[in-house]
C-alpha positions in Angstrom: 0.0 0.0 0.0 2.7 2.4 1.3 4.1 2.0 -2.6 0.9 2.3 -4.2 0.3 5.6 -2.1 3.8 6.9 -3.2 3.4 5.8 -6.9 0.0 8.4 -6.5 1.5 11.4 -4.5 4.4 10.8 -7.3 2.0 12.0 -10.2 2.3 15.2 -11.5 -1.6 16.0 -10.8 -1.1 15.6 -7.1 1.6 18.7 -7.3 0.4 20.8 -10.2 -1.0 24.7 -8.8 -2.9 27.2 -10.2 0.2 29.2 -11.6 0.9 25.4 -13.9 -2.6 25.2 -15.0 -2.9 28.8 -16.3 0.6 28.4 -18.3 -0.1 25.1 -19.5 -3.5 26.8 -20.9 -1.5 29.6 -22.1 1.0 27.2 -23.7 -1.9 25.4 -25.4 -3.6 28.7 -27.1 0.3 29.3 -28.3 0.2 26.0 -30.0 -3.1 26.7 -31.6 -1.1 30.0 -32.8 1.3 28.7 -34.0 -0.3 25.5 -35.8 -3.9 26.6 -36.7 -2.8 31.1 -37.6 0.5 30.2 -38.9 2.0 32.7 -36.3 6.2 32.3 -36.6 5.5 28.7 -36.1 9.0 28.0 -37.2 9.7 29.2 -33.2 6.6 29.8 -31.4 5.5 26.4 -31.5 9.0 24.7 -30.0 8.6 28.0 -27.4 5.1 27.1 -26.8 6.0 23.4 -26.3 8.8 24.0 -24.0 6.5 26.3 -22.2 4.0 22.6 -21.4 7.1 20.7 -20.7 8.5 22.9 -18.1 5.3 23.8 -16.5 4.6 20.1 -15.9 4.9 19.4 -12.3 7.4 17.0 -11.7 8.7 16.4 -15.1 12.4 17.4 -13.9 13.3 19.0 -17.4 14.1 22.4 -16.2 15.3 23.9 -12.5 14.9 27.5 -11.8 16.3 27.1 -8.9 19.5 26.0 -10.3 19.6 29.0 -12.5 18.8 31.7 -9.8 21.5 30.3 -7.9 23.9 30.8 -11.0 23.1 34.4 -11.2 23.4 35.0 -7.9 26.6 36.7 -7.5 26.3 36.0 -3.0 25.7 32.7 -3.6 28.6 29.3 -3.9 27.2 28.2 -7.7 27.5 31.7 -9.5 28.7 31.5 -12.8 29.5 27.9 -12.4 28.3 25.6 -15.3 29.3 22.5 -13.1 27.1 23.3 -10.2 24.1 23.9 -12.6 24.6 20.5 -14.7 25.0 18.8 -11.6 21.5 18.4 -11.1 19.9 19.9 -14.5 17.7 18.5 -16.5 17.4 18.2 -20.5 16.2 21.5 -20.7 18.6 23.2 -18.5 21.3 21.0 -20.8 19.6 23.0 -23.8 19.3 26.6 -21.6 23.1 26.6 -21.5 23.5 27.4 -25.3 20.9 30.6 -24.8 23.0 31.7 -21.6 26.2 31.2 -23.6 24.5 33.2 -26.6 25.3 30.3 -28.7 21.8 29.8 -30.3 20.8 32.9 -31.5 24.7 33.6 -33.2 24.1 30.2 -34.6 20.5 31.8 -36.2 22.1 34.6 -37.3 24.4 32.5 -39.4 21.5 31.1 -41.3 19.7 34.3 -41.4 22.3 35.9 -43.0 23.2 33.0 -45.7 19.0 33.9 -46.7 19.1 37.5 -46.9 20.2 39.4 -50.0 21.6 43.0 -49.1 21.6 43.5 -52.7 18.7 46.6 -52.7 21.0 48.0 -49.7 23.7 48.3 -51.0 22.0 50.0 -54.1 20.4 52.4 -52.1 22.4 53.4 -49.1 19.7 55.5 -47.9 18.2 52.8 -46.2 20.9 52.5 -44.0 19.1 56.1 -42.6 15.5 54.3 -42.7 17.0 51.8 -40.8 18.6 52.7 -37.9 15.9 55.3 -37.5 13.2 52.4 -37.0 15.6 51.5 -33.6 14.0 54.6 -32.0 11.4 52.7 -30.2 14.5 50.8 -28.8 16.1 53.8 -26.9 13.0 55.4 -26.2 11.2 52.2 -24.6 14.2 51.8 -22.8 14.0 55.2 -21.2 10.4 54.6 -20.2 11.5 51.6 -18.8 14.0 52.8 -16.8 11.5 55.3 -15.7 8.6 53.1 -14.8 10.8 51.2 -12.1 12.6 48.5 -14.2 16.7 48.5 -13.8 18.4 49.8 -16.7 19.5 45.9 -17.3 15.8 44.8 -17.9 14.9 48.6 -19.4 17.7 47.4 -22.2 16.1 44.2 -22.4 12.8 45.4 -23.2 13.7 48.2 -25.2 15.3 45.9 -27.7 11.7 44.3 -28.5 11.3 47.2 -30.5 14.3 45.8 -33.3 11.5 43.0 -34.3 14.2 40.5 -34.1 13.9 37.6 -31.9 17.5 36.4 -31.6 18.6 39.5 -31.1 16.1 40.3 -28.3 16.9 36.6 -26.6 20.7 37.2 -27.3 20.9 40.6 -25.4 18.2 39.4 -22.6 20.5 36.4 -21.9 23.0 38.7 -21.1 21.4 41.9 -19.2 18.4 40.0 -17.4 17.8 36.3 -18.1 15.0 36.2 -15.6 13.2 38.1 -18.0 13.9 35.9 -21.3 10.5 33.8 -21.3 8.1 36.9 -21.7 10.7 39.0 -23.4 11.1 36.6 -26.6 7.5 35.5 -26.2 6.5 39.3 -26.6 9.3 39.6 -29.8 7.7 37.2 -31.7 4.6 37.7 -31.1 5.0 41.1 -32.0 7.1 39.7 -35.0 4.1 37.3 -35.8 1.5 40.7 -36.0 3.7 42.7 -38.3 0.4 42.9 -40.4 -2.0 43.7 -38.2 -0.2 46.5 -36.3 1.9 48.2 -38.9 -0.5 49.7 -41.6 -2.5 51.2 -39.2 0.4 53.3 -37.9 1.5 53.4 -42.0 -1.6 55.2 -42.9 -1.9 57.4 -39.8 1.4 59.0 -40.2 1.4 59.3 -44.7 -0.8 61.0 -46.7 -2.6 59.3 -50.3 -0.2 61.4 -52.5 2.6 60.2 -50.1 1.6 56.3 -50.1 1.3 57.1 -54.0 5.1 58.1 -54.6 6.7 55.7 -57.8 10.3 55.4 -57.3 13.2 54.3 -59.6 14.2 50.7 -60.4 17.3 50.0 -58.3 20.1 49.8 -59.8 22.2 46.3 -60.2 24.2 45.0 -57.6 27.9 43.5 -58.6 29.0 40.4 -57.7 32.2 42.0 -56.3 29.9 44.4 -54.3 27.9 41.9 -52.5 31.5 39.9 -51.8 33.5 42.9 -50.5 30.1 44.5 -48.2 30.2 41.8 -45.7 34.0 42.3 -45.2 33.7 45.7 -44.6 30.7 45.8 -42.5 32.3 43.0 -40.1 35.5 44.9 -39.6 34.1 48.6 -39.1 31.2 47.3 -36.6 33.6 45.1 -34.6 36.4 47.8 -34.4 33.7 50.8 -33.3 31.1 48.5 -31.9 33.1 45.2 -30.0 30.1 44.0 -28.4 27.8 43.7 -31.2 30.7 42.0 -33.6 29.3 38.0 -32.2 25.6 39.3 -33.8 26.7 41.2 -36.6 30.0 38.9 -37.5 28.0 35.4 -37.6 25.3 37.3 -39.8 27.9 38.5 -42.6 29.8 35.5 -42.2 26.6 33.8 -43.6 25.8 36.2 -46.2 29.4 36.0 -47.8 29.1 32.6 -47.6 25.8 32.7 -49.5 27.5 35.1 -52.3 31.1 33.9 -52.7 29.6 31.4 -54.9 32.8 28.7 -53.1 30.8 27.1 -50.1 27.2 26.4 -51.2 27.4 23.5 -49.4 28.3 25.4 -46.1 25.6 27.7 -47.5 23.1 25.2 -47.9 24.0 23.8 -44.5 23.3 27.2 -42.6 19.9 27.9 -44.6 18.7 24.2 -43.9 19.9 21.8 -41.5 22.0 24.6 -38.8 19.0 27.0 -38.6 16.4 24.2 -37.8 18.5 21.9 -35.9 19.5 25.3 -33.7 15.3 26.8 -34.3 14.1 23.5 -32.0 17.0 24.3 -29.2 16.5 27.6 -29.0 12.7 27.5 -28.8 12.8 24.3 -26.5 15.5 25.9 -23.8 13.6 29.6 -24.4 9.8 28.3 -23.4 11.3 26.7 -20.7 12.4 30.0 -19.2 8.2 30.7 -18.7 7.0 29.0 -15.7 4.2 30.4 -13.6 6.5 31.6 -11.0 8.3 33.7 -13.4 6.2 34.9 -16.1 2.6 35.6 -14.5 3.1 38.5 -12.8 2.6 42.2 -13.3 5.9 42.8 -14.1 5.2 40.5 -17.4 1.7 42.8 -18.3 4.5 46.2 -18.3 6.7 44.1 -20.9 4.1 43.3 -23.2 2.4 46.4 -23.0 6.0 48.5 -23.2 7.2 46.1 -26.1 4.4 46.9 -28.4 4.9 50.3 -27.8 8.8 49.9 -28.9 7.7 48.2 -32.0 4.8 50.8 -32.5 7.6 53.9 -32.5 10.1 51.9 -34.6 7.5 51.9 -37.3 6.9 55.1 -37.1 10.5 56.2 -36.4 11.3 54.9 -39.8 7.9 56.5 -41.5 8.6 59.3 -40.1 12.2 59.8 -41.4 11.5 58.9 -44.5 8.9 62.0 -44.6 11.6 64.5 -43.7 14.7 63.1 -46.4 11.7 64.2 -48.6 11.9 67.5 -47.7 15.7 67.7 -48.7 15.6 65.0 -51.9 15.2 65.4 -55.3 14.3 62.1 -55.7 11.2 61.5 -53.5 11.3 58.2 -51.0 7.6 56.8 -50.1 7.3 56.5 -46.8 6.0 53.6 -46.6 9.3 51.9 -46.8 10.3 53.6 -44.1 8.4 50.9 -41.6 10.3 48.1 -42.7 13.1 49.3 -41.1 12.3 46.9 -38.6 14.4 43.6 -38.6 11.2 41.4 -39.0 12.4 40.2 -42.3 10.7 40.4 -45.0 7.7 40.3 -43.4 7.5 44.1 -43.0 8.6 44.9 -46.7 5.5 42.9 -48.0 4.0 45.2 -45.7 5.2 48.4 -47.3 4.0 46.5 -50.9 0.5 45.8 -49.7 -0.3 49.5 -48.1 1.6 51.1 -51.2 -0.5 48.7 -53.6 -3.7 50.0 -52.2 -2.9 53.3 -52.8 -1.7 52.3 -56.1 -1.9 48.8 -57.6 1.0 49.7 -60.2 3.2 50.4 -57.8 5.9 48.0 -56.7 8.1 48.7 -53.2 9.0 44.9 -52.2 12.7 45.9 -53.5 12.9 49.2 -52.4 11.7 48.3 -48.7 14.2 45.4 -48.3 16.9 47.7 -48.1 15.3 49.0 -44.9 14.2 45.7 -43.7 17.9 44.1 -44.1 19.3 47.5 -42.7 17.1 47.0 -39.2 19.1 43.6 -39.3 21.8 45.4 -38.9 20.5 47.9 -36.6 19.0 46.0 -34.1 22.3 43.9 -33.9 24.2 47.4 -33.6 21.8 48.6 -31.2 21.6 45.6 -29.0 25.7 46.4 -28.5 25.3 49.4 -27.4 23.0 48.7 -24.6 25.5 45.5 -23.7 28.7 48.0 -23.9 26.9 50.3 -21.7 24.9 48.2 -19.2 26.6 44.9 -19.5 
């Protein structure tokens, strides 16, 4: 009987609380996300399963405990990878790769192996588009700071404004890890509604006449070009900017594999079988990070709320400076470009396409936003190393 009675108080629905039961419900409508509204599955559903796994009572994949003691600078196990694996379970194995800022470096290899900065380096412009769509960044991050959060977790949120997941997980691992469940849950989520709340900031901030602006075909883009601008933009980041060069130096090491034209295996590698093998860890080990403890409180509510107000003014940061280079340009820029000079990409260029082919169904922007949408790449990665050189 006693072992009977043991096998019973060992189940996980003799331990599971309220806090499980709401995040495994939450975890659930994430899944149905993810599956049923095509919502980034590629990385909300691993997130959203990792999320069920680690808020199953009992199921030993992933200690918190183990984790706060790591951070805790007072305490015998800080910083100490030994102490934590001691006792850790598969997803604390994974979690190690997000602390170590492994995964999302890896990401960035593949991501920049897919992306073509071709339109950007034909229009250098956009460089301007770009990092003017990081202003929800530094602004959220003053609010932050102002509404009680430490300048640490202000940087974290802040950077939900650059659209980009890894980046947003890469610098939260680093600043405030306790906050790295809700934080990339709000970035791709956010990511995930590009659609539904860009245009209507688009078409508040833009006239008709504006959203009806033609511009000229781009011009072509040498091979030598797109060979030499990942070089250069490796060496002059990582010699102003040292902190970003692990982001920014894994996504031009992709790219220039992608257009050397030598390596298409290792280029095939990183598009294909890196970026999903390292997609299911990153997701796994980040949904783990949500548990009830951790994510349902009111301190979560401020970062969603705060984080779609940093993607909000990075839309219409780059809107916005579009409309003024039109005051000093010969040749007129729509501003509806301008918004994808966020680093969801190229989701928020077939934004700018849509919004300018209501306005005008002969009008084609798809090329000319990607050079802002591959510039917030850039941006957010430059951005996210300037709040780790100054609060890390």
């Amino acid at each position: 009987m006693d072992g009977i009675l043991a096998f019973f108080q060992s189940m996980g629905f003799m331990q599971i609380d309220v806090r499980q039961v709401v995040m495994l419900l939450l975890s659930f409508f994430l899944l149905y996300l993810a599956i049923k509204k095509q919502y980034e599955p590629l990385l909300l559903l691993p997130i959203a399963f990792g999320m069920l796994l680690t808020n199953l009572p009992g199921a030993g994949m992933f200690h918190e405990e183990l984790w706060a003691a790591f951070l805790d600078p007072t305490g015998p196990a800080y910083h100490s990878y030994g102490a934590v694996l001691k006792d850790a379970g598969l997803l604390d194995v994974m979690y190690v790769g997000v602390k170590l800022g492994l995964y999302p470096c890896l990401i960035f290899i593949g991501v920049g192996a897919m992306t073509d900065f071709g339109p950007l380096i034909a229009n250098p412009k956009s460089f301007m588009l770009g990092a003017a769509a990081q202003l929800g960044i530094f602004v959220t991050f003053l609010c932050a700071n102002a509404m009680g959060f430490t300048p640490a977790e202000a940087g974290s949120i802040g950077i939900i404004g650059g659209a980009d997941g890894p980046t947003s997980i890469f610098l939260t691992s680093k600043l405030a890890p306790w906050l790295l469940g809700p934080i990339a849950i709000a970035a791709y989520s956010y990511m995930a509604l590009v659609p539904v709340i860009q245009p209507p900031i688009m078409r508040a901030l833009t006239t008709e006449k504006e959203r009806k602006i033609k511009m000229k075909q781009l011009r072509t883009v040498s091979k030598t070009e797109k060979i030499v601008f990942p070089i250069i933009i490796t060496a002059i980041v990582a010699l102003v900017l040292p902190d970003a060069a692990p982001l920014i130096g894994c996504l031009m090491l992709g790219n220039l594999m992608k257009e050397c034209g030598v390596v298409d295996r290792l280029s095939k590698t990183a598009q294909n079988e890196l970026m999903n093998i390292v997609v299911i860890f990153l997701g796994l080990s980040v949904g783990a990070t949500a548990t009830g403890a951790t994510f349902l409180t009111w301190k979560t509510i401020k970062i969603l709320v705060m984080g779609i107000v940093a993607f909000s003014l990075g839309t219409a940061g780059g809107v916005l400076l579009a409309k003024l280079m039109n005051v000093f340009s010969k040749e007129k820029i729509n501003p509806l470009i301008g918004s994808a000079g966020v680093s969801a990409v190229p989701m928020a260029a077939r934004v700018s396409q849509m919004e300018g082919a209501k306005a005008d169904p002969s009008n084609f922007l798809l090329m000319h936003a990607m050079g802002p949408n591959v510039a917030g790449v850039i941006g957010s990665a430059v951005a996210a190393g300037i709040l780790l050189t100054l609060l890390g």
